[in-house]
C-alpha positions as CSV (number, residue, x, y, z in Angstrom):
1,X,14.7,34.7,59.4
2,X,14.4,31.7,62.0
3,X,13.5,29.4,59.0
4,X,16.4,30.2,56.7
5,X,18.5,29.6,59.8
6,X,16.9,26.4,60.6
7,X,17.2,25.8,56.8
8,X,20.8,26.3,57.2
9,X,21.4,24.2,60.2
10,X,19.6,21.5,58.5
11,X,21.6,21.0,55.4
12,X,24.6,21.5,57.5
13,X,23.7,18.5,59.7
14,X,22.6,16.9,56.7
15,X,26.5,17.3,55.0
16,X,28.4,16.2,58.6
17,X,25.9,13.6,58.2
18,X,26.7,12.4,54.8
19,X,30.1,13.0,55.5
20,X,30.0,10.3,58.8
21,X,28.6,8.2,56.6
22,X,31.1,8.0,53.7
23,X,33.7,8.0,55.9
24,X,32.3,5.1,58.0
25,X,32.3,3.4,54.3
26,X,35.6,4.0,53.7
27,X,36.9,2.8,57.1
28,X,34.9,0.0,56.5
29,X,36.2,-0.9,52.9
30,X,40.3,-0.2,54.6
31,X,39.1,-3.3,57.1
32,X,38.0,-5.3,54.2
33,X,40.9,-4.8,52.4
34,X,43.3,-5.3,54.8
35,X,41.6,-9.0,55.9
36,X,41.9,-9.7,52.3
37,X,45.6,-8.5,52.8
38,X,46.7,-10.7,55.2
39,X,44.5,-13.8,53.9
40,X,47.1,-13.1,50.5
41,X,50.5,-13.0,52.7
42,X,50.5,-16.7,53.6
43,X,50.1,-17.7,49.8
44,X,52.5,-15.0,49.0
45,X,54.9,-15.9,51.8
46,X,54.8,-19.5,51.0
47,X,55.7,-19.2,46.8
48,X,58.8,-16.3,48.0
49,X,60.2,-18.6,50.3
50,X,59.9,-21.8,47.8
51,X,61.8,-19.4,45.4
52,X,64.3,-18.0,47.6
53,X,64.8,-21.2,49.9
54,X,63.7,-18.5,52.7
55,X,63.1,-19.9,56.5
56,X,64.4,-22.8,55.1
57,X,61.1,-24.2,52.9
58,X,62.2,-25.5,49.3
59,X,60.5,-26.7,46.2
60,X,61.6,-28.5,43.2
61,X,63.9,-30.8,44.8
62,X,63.4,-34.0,42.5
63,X,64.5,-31.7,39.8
64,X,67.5,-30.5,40.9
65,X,68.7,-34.0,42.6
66,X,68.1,-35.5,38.8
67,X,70.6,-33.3,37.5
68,X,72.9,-32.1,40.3
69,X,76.1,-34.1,40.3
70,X,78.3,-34.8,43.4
71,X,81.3,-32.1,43.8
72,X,84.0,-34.3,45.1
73,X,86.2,-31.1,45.5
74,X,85.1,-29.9,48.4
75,X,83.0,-30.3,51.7
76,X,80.6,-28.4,53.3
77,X,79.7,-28.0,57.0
78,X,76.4,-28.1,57.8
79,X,75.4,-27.4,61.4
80,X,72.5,-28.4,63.2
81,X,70.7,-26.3,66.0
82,X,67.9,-26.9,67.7
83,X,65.3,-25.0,70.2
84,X,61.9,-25.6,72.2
85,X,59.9,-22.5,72.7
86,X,57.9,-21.9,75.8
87,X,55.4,-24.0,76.6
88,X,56.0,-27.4,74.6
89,X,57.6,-29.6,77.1
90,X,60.0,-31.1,75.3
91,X,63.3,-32.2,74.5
92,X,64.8,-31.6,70.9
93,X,67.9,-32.1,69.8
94,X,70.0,-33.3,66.5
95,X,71.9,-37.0,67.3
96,X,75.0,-35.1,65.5
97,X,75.8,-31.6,65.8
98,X,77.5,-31.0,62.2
99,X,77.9,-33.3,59.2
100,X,80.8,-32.8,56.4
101,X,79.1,-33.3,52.9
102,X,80.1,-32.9,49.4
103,X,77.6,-30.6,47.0
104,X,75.2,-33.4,45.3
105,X,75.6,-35.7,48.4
106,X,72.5,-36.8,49.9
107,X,72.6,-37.1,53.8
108,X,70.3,-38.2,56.2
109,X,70.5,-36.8,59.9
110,X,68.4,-37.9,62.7
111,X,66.2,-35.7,65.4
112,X,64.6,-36.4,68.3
113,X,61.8,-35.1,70.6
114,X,60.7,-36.6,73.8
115,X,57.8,-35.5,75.8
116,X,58.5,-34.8,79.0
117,X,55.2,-34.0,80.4
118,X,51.9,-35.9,81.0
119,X,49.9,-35.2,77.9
120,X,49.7,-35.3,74.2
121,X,51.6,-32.3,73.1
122,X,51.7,-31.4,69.9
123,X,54.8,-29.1,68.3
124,X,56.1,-27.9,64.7
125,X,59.1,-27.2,63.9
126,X,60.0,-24.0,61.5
127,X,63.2,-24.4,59.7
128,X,66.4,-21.5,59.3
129,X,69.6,-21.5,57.3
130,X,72.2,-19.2,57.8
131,X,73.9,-17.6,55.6
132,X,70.9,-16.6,54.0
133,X,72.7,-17.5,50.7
134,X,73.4,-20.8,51.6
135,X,68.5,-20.9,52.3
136,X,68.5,-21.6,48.7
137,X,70.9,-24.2,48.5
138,X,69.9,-26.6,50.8
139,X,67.4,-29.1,49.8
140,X,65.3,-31.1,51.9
141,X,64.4,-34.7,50.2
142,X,62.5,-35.8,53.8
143,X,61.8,-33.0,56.7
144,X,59.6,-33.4,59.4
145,X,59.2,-29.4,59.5
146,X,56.0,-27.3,58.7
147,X,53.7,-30.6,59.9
148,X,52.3,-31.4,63.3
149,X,54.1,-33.7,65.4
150,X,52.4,-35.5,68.1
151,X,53.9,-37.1,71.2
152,X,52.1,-38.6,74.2
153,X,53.0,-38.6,77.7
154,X,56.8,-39.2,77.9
155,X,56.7,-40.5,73.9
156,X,60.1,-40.5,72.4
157,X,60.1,-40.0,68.6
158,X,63.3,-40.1,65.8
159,X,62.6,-37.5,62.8
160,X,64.9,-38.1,60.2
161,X,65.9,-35.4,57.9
162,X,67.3,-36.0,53.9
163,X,68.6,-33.2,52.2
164,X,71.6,-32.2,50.1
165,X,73.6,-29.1,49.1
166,X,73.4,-28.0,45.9
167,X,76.6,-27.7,43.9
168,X,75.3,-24.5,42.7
169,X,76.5,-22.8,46.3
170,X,79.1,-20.6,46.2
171,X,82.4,-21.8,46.5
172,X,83.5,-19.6,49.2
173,X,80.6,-21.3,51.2
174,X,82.0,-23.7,53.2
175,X,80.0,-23.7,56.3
176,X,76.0,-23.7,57.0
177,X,73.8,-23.2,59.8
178,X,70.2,-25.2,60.1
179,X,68.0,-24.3,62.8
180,X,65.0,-25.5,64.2
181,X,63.0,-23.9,66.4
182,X,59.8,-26.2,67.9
183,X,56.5,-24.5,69.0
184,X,53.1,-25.5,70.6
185,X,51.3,-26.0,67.4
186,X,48.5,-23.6,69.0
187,X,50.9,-20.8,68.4
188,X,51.9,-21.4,65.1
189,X,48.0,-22.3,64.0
190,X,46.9,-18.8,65.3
C-alpha cells in the first residue's frame, strides 16, 4: 500500500513538474514575443507617422512640392514654439514667433540653440503640429529635427527650417501650431 502511494506521489510531482516546466516555456516565449514587439513599433511608428504627418515627421515631400501650386487666396498662420527639457542646458528659441504663408509657399524660418554650459551637449529635437489635421499638411523641405545636434561649451548654432503648407489643408484651417521640444540625446537614444 506504501508503494502505490509512493507511486502516486511520484507521478503527481512528476505532472506539477511538467506543468512548471511548460509554463516556464510559455512565460519565456510571451518575453520573446514581446522584445520582438517592441523592436516592430519603431519601424511601425516611423511608416504611421510618415503617412499621417504624426509628431510632425513627413515623407514624400519632393512629390507634393512638384505638383502643389501656390493658393494666393488665402494665408495661413503658422506658429512656432519651442522647449528644452531638463537637463540640456540650452537655449532654444524660433527668431520669429509666427509666419503668414500662402498654401504652396515655401518658407524658411530660422532656430537657434546656444549652449550655456561648459561641455559638449548634445540635444534632438521632436517635432508637433497642432491641429492634428493640419500634421499632415505641413511639409518640411529642410528640418533639423530627428538628428543629433552638437554644441560645445557656450556654441551658438542657427537651424533653419524649409517647409510649406499644402494646399490640400482644409480651408477652415487658418492657423497652425509647430512645436519643438529639445532633449538630451541620451534620453531620446534609450
Amino acid at each position: 500500500m506504501a508503494q502505490l502511494d509512493e507511486a502516486k506521489e511520484l507521478t503527481q510531482k512528476e505532472r506539477l513538474d511538467f506543468k512548471n516546466k511548460n509554463l516556464v516555456r510559455k512565460l519565456i516565449w510571451m518575453a520573446i514575443g514581446s522584445l520582438l514587439f517592441a523592436f516592430a513599433l519603431v519601424p511601425l511608428y516611423d511608416v504611421l507617422c510618415s503617412l499621417t504627418g504624426l509628431n510632425g515627421k513627413t515623407n514624400n515631400t519632393a512629390e507634393v512640392l512638384s505638383t502643389a501650386k501656390v493658393d494666393n487666396t488665402r494665408w495661413v498662420d503658422v506658429q512656432f514654439t519651442t522647449s528644452v527639457m531638463p537637463g540640456l542646458g540650452w537655449n532654444f528659441y524660433p527668431k520669429l514667433g509666427s509666419v503668414k504663408v500662402h498654401p504652396g509657399q515655401i518658407e524658411t524660418v530660422i532656430f537657434v540653440a546656444k549652449n550655456t554650459t561648459n561641455e559638449v551637449v548634445v540635444g534632438r529635437a521632436v517635432p508637433s503640429v497642432t491641429p492634428g489635421i493640419a500634421a499632415a499638411n505641413l511639409k518640411k523641405i529642410e528640418c533639423f529635427c530627428f538628428v543629433n545636434q552638437s554644441l560645445k561649451p557656450g556654441e551658438e548654432k542657427e537651424m533653419p527650417l524649409r517647409f510649406f503648407v499644402s494646399p490640400a489643408l482644409p480651408k477652415d484651417v487658418s492657423e497652425m501650431t509647430l512645436s519643438y521640444a529639445f532633449f538630451p540625446s541620451a534620453l531620446v537614444d534609450k
